[in-house]
NUZAKE-127298 format. One line per field, with one value per residue (C-alpha): residue number from 1; residue in three letters; x, y, z. Coordinates in nm, 3 decimals, padded with zeros to 5 digits. Layout:
resi <- c(NUM:...)
resn <- c(ALA:...)
px <- c(X:...)
py <- c(Y:...)
pz <- c(Z:...)
END
This chain:
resi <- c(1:2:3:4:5:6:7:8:9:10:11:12:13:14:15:16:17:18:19:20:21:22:23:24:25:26:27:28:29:30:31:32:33:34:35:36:37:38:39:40:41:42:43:44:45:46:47:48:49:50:51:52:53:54:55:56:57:58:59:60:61:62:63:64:65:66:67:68:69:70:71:72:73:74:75:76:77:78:79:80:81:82:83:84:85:86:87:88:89:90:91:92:93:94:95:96:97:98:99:100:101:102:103:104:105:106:107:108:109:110:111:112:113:114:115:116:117:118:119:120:121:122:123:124:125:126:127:128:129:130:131:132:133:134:135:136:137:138:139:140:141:142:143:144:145:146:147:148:149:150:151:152:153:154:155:156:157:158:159:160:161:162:163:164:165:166:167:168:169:170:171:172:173:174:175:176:177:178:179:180:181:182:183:184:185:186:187:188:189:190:191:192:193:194:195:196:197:198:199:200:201:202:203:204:205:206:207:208:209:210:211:212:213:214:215:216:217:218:219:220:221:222:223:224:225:226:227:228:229:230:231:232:233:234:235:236:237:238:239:240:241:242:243:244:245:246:247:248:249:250:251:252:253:254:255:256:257:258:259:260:261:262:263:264:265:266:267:268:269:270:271:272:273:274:275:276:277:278:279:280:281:282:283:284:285:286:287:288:289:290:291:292:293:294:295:296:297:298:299:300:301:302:303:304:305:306:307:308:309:310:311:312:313:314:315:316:317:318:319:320:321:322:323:324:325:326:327:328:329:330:331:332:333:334:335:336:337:338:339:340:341:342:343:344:345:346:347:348)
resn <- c(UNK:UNK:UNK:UNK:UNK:UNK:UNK:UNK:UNK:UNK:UNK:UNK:UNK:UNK:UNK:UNK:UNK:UNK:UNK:UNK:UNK:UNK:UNK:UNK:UNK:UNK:UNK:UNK:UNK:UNK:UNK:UNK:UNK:UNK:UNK:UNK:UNK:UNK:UNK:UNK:UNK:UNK:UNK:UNK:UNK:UNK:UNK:UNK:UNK:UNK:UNK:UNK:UNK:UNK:UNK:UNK:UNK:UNK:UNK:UNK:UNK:UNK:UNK:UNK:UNK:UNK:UNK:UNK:UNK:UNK:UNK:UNK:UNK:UNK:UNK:UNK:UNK:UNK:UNK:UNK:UNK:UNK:UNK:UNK:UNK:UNK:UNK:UNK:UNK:UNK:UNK:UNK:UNK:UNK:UNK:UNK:UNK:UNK:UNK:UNK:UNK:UNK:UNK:UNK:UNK:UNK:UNK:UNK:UNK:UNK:UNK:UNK:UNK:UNK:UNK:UNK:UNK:UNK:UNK:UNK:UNK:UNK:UNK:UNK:UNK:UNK:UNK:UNK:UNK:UNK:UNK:UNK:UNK:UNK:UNK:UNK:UNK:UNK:UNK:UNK:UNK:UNK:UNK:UNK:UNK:UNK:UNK:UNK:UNK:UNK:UNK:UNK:UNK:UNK:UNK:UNK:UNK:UNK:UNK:UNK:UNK:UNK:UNK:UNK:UNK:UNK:UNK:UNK:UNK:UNK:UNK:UNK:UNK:UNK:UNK:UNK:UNK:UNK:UNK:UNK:UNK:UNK:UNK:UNK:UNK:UNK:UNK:UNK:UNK:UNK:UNK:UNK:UNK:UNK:UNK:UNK:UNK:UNK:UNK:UNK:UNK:UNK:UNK:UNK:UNK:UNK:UNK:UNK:UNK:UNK:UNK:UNK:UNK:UNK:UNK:UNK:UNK:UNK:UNK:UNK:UNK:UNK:UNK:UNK:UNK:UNK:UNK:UNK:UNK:UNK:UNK:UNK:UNK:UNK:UNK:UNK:UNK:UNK:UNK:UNK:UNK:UNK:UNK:UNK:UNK:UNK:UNK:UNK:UNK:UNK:UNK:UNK:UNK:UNK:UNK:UNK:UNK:UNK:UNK:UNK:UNK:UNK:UNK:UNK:UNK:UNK:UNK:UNK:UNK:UNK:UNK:UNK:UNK:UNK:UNK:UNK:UNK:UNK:UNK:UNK:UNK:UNK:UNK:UNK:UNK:UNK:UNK:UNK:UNK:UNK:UNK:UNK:UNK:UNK:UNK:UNK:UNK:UNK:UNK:UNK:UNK:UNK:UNK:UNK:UNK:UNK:UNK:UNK:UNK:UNK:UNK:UNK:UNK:UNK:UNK:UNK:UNK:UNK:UNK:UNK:UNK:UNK:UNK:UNK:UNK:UNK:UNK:UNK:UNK:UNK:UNK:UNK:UNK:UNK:UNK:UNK:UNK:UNK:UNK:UNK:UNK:UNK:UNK:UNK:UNK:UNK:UNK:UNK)
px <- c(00.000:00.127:00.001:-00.084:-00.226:-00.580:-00.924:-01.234:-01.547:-01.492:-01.907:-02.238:-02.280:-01.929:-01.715:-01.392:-01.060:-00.723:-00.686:-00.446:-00.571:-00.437:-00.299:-00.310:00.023:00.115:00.007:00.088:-00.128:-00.180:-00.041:00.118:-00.031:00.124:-00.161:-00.159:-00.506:-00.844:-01.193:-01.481:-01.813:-02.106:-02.177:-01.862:-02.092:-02.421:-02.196:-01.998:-02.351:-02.544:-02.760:-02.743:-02.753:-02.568:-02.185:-01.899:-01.624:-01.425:-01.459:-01.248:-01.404:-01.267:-01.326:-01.147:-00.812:-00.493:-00.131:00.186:00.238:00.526:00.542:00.376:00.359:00.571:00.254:00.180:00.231:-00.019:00.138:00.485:00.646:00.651:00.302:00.010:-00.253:-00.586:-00.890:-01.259:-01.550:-01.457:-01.173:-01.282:-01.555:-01.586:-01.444:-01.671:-02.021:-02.199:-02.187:-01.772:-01.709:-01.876:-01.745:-01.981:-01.797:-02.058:-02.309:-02.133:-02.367:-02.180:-02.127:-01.873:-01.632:-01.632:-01.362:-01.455:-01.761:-01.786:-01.671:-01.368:-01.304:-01.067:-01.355:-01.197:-01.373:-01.246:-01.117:-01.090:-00.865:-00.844:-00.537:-00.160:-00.154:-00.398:-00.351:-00.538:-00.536:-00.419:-00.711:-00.903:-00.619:-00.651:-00.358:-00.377:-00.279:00.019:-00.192:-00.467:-00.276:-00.334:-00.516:-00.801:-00.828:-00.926:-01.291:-01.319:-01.318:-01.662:-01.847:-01.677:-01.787:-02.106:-02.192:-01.996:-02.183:-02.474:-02.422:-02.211:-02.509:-02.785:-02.541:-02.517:-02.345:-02.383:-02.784:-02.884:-03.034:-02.921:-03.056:-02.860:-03.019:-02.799:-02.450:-02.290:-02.004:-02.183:-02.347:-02.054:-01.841:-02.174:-02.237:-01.855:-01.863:-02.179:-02.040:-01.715:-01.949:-02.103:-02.469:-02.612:-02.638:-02.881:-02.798:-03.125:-03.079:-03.280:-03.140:-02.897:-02.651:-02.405:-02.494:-02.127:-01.996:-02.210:-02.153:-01.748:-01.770:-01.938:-02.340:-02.536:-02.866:-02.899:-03.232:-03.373:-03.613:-03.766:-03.928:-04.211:-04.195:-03.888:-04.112:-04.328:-04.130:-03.860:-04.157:-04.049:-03.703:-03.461:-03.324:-03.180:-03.162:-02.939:-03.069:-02.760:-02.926:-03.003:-03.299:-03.636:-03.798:-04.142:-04.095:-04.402:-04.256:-03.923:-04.009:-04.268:-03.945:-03.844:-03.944:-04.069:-03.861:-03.672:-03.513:-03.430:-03.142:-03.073:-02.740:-02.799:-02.937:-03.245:-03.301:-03.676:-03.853:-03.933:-04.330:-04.427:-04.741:-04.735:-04.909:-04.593:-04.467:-04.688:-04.783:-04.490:-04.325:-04.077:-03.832:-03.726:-03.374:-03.137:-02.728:-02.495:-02.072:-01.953:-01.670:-01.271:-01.264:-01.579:-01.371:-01.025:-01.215:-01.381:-01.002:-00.830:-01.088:-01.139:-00.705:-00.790:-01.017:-00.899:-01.161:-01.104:-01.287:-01.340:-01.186:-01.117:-00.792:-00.778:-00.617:-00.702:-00.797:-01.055:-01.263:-01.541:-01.557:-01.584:-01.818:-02.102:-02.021:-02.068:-02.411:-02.464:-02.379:-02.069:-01.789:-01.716:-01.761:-01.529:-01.301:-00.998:-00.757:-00.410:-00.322:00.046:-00.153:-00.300:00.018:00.003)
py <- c(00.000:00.377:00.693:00.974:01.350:01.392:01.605:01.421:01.400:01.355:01.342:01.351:01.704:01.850:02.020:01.826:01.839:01.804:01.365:01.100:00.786:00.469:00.285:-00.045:-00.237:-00.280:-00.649:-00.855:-00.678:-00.360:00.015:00.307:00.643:00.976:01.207:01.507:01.612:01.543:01.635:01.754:01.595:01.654:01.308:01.365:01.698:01.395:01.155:01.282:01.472:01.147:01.268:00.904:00.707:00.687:00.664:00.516:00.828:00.962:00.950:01.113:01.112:01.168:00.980:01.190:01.131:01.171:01.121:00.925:00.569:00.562:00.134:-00.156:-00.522:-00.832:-00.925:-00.641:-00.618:-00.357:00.022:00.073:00.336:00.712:00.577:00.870:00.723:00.806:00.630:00.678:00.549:00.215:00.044:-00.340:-00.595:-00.984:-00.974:-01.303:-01.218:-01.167:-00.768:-00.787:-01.009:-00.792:-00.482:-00.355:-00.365:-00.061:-00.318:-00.644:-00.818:-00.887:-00.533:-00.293:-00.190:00.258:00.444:00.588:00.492:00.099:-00.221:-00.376:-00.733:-00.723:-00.589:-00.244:00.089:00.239:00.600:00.840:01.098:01.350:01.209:01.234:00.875:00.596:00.166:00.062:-00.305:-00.298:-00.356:-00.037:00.190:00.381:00.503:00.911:00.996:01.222:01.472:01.527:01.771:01.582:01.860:01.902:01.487:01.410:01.534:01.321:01.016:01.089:01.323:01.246:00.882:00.965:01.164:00.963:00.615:00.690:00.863:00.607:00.323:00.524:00.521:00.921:01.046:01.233:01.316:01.295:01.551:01.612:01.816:01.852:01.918:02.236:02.346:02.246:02.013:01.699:01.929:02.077:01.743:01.608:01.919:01.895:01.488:01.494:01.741:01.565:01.261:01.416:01.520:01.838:01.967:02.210:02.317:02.378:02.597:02.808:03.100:03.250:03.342:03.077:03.091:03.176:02.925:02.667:02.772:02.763:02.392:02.300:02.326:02.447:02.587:02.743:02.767:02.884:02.695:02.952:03.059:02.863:02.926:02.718:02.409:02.492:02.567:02.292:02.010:01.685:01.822:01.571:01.172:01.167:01.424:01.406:01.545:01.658:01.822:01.703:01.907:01.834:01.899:01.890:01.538:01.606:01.904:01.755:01.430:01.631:01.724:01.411:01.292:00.927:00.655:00.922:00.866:01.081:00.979:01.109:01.133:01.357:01.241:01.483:01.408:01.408:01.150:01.249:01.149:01.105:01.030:00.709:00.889:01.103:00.800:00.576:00.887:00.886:00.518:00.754:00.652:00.763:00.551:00.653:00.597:00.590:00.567:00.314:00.022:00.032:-00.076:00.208:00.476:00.396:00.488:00.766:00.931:00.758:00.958:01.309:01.321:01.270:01.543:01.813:01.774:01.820:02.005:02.328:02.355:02.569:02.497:02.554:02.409:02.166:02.442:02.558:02.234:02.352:02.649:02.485:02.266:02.561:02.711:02.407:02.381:02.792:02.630:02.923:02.701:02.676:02.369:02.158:02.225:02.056:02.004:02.048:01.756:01.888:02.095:01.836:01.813:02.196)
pz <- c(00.000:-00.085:00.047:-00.212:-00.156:-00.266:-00.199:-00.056:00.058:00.492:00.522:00.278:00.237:00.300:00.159:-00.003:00.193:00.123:00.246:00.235:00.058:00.011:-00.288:-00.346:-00.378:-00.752:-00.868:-01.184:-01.436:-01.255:-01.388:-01.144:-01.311:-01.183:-01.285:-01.439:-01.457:-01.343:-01.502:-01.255:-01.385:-01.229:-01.189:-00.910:-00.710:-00.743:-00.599:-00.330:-00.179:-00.148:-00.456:-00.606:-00.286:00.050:00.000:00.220:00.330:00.284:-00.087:-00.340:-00.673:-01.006:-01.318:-01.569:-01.535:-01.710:-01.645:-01.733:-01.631:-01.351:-01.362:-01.441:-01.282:-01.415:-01.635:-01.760:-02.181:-02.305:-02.127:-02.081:-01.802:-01.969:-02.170:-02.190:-02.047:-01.923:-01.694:-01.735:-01.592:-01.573:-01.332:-01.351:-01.430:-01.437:-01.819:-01.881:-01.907:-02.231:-02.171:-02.134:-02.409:-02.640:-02.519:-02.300:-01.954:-01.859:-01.831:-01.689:-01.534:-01.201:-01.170:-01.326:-01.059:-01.086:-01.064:-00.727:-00.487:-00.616:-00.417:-00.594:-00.641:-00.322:-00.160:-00.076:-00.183:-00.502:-00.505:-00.768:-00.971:-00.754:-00.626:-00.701:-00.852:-00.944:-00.938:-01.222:-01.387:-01.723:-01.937:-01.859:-01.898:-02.246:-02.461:-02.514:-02.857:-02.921:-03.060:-02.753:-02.452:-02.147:-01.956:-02.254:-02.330:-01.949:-01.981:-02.311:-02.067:-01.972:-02.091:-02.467:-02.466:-02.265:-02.640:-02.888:-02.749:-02.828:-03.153:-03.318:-03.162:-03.334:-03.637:-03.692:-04.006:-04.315:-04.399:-04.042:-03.863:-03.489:-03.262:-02.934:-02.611:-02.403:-02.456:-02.140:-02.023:-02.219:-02.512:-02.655:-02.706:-02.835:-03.139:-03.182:-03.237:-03.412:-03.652:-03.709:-03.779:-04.089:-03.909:-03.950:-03.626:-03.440:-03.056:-02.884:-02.567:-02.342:-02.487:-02.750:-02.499:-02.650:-02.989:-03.079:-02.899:-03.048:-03.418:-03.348:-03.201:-03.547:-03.541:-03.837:-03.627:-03.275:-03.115:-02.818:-02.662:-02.464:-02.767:-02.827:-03.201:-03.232:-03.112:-03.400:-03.686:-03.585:-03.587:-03.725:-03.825:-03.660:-03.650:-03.328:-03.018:-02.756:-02.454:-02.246:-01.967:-01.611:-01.563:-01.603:-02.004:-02.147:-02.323:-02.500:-02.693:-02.766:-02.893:-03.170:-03.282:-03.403:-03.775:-03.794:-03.648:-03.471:-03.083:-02.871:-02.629:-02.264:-02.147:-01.885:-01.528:-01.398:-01.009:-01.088:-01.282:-01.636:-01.777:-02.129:-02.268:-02.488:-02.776:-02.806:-02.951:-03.097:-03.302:-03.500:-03.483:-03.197:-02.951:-02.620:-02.482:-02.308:-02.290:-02.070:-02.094:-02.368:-02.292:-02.288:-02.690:-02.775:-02.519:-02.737:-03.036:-02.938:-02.870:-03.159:-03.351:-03.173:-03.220:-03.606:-03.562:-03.379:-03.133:-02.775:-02.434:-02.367:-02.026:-01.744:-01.520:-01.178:-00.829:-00.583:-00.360:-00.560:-00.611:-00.367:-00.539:-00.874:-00.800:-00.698:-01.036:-01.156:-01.009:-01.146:-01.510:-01.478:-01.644:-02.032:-02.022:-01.805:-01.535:-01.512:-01.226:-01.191:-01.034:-00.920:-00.694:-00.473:-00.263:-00.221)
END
């Protein structure tokens, strides 16, 4: 066992402090990662207030994370020390169920270990990236390409595979219409994959404030929602949307915007339930699903091609001591669109 810096949770409904957490010692097919940077989602401020369900503490969360591998274990033959190498969502799973041997460790049906807040197979309490260094077996360590900065690939581990999942499964390219729900954290990796993918894209936001910002990333159309006319006019325009937010919508209205056969696909996680009445549907042969991450091969891909693409997050970089503060502007949607921290600056 090593002990590293970090920033945790002490108590449901605290504030994060600057911790010591334990390592595990490094076995046969494990990695060392000194980390460089770690994304905040908001799936971290959910999880570390007891939003999702009571959580053992301290917890340090973190499931963006990138850094350089410092060593490996005697079995190790994928990474090499001095690799670039990032960690997602994803830290284990039984690798033998029907889910993990198609590629789907999300869904392994004994359980997918999480990078932070999950029972591991040792039966210890995983903890996350915001940490000087990580223990991570292996095969659900991904390789960074050359051409993605390390501080701007770490939010790609979750909230670009929460977008590029579900776009590549609903098989979105050229002559399909998008239409993508907010221009936040998960929206604006979702307009810039969807446009790299060949869709036509429309951002649909309360307002125009970020109607700049959307155009740059690579949309066609920005709407505002708060004007019921776009409702209208945009009736039966769209394939897929992907609905990014994790507030509560007026399913009714969105799903009219869907042609026939459309779906429309959450990604984000509302605290409320969301209703829909069935005739939303069966009116026009429509879909409602939802997604969540994708699996180790699906996450390689999804970096393999945002390097090819030039497409990366939008980020904000700031200390360890300023997590707290992050996370209320988090909460205040005040962050374009991902903070990132400095990992260095956990020891500080």
């Amino acid at each position: 066992m090593s002990a590293v810096n970090a920033y945790a949770a002490p108590r449901e409904g605290d504030p994060l402090e600057k911790t010591v957490i334990e390592r595990r010692e490094l076995g046969p097919l494990d990695v060392l990662i000194d980390i460089a940077f770690a994304g905040i989602c908001h799936s971290d401020i959910h999880t570390v207030r007891g939003d999702w369900g009571p959580q053992q503490y301290p917890l340090a969360p973190g499931h963006e994370i990138t850094g350089t591998i410092a060593a490996v274990g005697a079995g190790v033959t994928r990474h090499a020390v001095g690799d670039r190498v990032g960690v997602g969502c994803l830290v284990n799973s039984c690798g033998e169920c029907r889910n993990c041997l198609r590629g789907d460790e999300q869904f392994c049906t004994q359980g997918a270990v999480l990078t932070y807040g999950s029972t591991d197979r040792d039966g210890t309490v995983t903890q996350g990236g915001y940490s000087e260094q990580v223990v991570v077996t292996e095969a659900f360590v991904l390789k960074i390409p050359d051409a993605l900065p390390l501080d701007v690939a770490a939010p790609l581990l979750c909230a670009g595979i929460t977008t590029y999942s579900p776009l590549r499964h609903w098989n979105v390219g050229p002559g399909t219409r998008v239409a993508v729900v907010g221009l936040g954290g998960l929206g604006h990796m979702g307009v810039q994959i969807a446009h790299a993918l060949g869709a036509e894209v429309t951002v649909l936001s309360q307002t125009l404030s970020k109607k700049d910002d959307g155009l740059r990333l690579g949309a066609d159309h920005y709407r505002a929602t708060s004007d019921r006319e776009t409702f209208r006019e945009l009736r039966s325009s769209f394939d897929v949307i992907l609905n990014t937010v994790s507030a509560v919508i007026d399913l009714r209205s969105y799903l009219s915007l869907l042609d026939v056969g459309g779906t429309m696909v959450c990604v984000g996680a509302p605290g409320e339930p969301l209703s829909v009445g069935v005739m939303s549907l069966i009116g026009g042969r429509r879909s409602l699903a939802g997604s969540n991450i994708g699996g180790i091969q699906e996450t390689q891909e999804m970096l393999d091609f945002c390097a090819e693409h030039g497409i990366a997050a939008e980020i904000e970089t700031i200390p360890a001591s300023d997590i707290n503060a992050a996370y209320e502007r988090v909460l205040a949607s005040d962050v374009r669109y991902r903070f990132v921290i400095d990992a260095a600056t956990f020891g500080s």
